[in-house]
C-alpha positions as CSV (number, residue, x, y, z in Angstrom):
1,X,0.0,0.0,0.0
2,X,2.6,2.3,0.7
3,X,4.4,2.0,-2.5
4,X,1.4,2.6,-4.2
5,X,1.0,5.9,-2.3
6,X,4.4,6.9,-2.9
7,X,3.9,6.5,-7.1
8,X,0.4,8.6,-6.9
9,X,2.0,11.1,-4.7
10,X,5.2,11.0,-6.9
11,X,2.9,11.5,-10.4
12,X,1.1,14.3,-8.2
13,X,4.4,16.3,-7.8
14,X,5.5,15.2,-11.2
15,X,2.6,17.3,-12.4
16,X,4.0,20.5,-10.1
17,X,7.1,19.6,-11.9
18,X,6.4,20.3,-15.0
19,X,5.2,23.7,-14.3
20,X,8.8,24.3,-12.8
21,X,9.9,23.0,-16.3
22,X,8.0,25.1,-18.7
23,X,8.2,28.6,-16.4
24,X,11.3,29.0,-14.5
25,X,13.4,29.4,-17.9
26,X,10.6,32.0,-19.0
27,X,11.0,33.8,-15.5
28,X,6.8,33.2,-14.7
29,X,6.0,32.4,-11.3
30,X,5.4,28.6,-10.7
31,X,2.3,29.5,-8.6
32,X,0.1,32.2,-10.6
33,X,-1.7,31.4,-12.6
34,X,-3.2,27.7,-11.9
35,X,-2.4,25.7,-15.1
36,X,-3.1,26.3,-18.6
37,X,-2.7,25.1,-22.1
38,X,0.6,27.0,-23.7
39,X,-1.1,26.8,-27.0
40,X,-4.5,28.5,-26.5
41,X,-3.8,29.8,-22.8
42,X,-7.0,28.2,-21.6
43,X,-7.4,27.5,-18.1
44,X,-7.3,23.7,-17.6
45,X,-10.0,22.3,-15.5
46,X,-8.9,20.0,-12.4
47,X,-10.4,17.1,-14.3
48,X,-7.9,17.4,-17.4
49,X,-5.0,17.3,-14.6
50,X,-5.2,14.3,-13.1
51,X,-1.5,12.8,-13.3
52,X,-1.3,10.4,-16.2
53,X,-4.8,9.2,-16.9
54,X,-6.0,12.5,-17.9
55,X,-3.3,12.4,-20.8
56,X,-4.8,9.4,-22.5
57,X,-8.5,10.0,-21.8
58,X,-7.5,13.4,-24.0
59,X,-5.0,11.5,-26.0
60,X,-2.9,13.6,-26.0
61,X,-4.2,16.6,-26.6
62,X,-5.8,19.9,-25.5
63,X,-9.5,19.7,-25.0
64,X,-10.2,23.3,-25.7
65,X,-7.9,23.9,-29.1
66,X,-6.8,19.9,-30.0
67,X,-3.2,21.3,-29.4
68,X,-0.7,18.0,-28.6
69,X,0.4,17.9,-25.2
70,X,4.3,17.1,-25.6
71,X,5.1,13.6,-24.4
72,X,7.1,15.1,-22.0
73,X,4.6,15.8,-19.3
74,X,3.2,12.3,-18.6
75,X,7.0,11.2,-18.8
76,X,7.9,13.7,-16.2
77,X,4.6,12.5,-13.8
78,X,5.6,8.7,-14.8
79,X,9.4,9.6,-13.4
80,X,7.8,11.6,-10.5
81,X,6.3,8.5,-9.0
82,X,9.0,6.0,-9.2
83,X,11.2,8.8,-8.2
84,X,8.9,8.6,-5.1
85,X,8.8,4.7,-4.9
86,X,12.5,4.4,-5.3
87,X,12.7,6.8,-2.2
88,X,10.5,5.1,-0.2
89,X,12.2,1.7,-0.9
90,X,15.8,3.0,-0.8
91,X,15.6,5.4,2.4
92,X,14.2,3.8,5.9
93,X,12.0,6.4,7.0
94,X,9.9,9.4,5.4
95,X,12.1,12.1,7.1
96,X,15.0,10.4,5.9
97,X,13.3,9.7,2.1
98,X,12.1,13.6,1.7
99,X,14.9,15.0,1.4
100,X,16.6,13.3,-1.0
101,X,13.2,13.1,-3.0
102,X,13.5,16.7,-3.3
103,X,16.7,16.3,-4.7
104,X,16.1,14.1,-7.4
105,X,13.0,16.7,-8.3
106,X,15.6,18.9,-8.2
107,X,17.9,17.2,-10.9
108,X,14.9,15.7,-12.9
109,X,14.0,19.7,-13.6
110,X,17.5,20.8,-13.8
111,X,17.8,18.0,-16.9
112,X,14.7,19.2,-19.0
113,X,15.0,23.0,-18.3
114,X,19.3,22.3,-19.5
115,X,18.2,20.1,-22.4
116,X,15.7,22.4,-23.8
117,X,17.9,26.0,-22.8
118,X,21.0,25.0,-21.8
119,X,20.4,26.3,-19.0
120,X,19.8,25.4,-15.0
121,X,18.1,28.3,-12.6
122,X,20.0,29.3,-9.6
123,X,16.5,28.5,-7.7
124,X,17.4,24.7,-8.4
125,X,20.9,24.6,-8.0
126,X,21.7,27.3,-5.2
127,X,18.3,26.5,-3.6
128,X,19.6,23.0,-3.8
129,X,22.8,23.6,-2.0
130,X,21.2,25.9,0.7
131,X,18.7,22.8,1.1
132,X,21.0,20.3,1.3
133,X,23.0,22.2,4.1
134,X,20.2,22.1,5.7
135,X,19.3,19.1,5.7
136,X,22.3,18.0,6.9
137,X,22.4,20.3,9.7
138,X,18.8,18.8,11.0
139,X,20.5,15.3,10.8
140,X,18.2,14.0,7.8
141,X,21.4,13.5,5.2
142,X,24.9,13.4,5.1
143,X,27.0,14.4,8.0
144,X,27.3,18.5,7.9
145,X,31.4,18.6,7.3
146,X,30.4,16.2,4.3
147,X,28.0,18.2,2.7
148,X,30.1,21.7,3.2
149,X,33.1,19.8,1.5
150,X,31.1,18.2,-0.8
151,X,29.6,21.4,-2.4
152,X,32.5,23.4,-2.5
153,X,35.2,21.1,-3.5
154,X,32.4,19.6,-6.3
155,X,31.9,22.9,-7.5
156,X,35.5,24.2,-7.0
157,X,36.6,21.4,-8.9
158,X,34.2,21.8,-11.7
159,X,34.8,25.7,-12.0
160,X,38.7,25.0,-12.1
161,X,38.1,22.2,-14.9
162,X,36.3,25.0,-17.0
163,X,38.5,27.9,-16.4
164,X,41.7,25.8,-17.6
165,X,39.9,24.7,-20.8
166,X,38.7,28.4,-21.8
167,X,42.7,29.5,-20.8
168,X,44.1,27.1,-23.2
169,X,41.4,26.9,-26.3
170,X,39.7,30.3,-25.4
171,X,36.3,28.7,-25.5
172,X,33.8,28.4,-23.0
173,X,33.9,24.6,-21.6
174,X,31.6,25.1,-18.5
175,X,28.7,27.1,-18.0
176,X,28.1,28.8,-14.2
177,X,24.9,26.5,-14.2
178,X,26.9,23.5,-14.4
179,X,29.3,24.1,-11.3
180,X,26.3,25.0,-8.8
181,X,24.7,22.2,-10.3
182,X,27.5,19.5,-8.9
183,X,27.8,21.9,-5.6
184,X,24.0,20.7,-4.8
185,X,25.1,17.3,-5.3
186,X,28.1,17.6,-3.4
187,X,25.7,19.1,-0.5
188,X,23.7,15.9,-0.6
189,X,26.2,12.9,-1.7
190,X,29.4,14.5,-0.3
191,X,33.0,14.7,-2.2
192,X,32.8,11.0,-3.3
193,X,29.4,11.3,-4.6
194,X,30.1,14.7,-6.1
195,X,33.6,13.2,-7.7
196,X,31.6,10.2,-9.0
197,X,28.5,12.2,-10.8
198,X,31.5,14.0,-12.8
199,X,33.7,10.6,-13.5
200,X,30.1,9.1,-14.5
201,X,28.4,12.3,-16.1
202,X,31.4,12.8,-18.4
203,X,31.8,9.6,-19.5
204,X,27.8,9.0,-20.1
205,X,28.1,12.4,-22.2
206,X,31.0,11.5,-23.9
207,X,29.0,8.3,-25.1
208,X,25.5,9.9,-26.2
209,X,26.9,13.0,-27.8
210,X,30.0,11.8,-29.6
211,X,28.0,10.3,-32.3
212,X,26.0,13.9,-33.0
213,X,29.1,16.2,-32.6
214,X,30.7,14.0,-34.9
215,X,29.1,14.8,-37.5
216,X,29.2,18.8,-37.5
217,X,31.8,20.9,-39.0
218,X,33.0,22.4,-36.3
219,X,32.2,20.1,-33.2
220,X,33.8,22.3,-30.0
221,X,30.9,24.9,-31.0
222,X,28.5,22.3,-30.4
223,X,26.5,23.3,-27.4
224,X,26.0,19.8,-25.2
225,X,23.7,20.2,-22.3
226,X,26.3,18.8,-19.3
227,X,23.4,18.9,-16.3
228,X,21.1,15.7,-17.5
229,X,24.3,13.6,-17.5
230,X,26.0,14.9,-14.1
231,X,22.1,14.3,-12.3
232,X,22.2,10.6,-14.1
233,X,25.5,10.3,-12.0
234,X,24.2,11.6,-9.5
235,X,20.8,9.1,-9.3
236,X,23.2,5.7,-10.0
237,X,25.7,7.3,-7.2
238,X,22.9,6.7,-4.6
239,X,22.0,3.6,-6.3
240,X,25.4,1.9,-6.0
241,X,26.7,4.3,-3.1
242,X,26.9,2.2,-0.3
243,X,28.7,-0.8,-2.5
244,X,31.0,1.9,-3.8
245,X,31.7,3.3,-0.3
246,X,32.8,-0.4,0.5
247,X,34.7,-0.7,-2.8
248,X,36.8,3.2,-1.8
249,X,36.9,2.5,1.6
């Protein structure tokens, strides 16, 4: 019973989610007004909201103008709730499973809003590494010494990565966004986890892009969102953390 809370609550906040991801980039506020169709701007009534089912009743698509609703927002309220089952599963408690549920909302936005703008807000990132201080500091996460250390020396490292690429092929190889992004994870998961999401968000990168960049004349100026592949390091870090914490010692 409890699992199947945690996926309806999960595809409840998936649904707030996507409002982050279609109006933080635009600068709207993800409160006013209640939700609407970004075709026609019609209001849409509670019953066209429901997480998931109300996207196939409508198949798909706006009841008011027959726009297409993108796939994107069921797939967001689908990841929502096993976001929330995998939390509920992995953490022994609710106080310790919020917290790090809000992180991965964090990361799951911060991927869409980079993919689509190449961008990541400072509300996500910053607000991320003020919240996981936090929680620290209220005993729900890592230790506190961990998540300080983990947010600056993730992000230190990541700045100093991009500052010696742009000094030595005067192009830009990290965006701002990118660095706060890896300090919130380093103010959850701590150095290690932090050191891992780079080693693993690099390399899964590396893989899925190489085959695109490739094939453009001039591949270096071939923009490659970086924040959907350090928050997939990220998720498998708490996946396989406590084997790799054995492995490290």
């Amino acid at each position: 019973m409890g699992v199947v809370l945690a996926f309806l609550f999960g595809t409840v906040w998936g649904s707030f989610l996507n409002v982050c991801i279609y109006r933080l980039p635009k600068g709207m506020s993800i409160i006013r007004p209640f939700s609407f169709c970004p075709f026609c701007n019609c209001p849409i009534k509670p019953y066209d909201n429901i997480p998931l089912l109300s996207f196939l009743i409508l198949k798909g698509r706006c009841r008011n103008c027959k726009g297409r609703i993108p796939l994107r927002y069921p797939l967001v309220e689908l990841m929502g709730g096993l976001l929330g089952v995998f939390c509920l599963l992995k953490f022994p408690s609710l106080l310790k499973a919020l917290p790090y549920f809000l992180f991965l909302s964090g990361l799951l936005v911060s991927s869409f809003i980079d993919f689509d703008h190449q961008i990541i807000p400072d509300e996500i990132s910053l607000g991320g590494v003020i919240g996981g201080v936090i929680f620290s500091l209220l005993g729900l996460t890592i230790p506190l010494r961990s998540s300080l250390s983990g947010a600056l020396l993730g992000g230190g490292i990541l700045f100093l990565l991009g500052f010696l690429y742009e000094r030595f092929t005067k192009r830009e190889g990290m965006g701002g966004g990118d660095v706060k992004l890896l300090g919130m994870i380093g103010s959850f998961l701590g150095v290690k986890g932090a050191m891992f999401s780079l080693f693993m968000g690099s390399l899964l990168g590396l893989l899925f892009s190489l085959p695109f960049v490739l094939k453009r004349k001039d591949p270096f100026k071939s923009p490659i969102p970086f924040g959907p592949f350090l928050s997939s390091g990220a998720f498998l870090y708490l996946i396989f953390g406590e084997k790799l914490k054995v492995i490290w010692g």
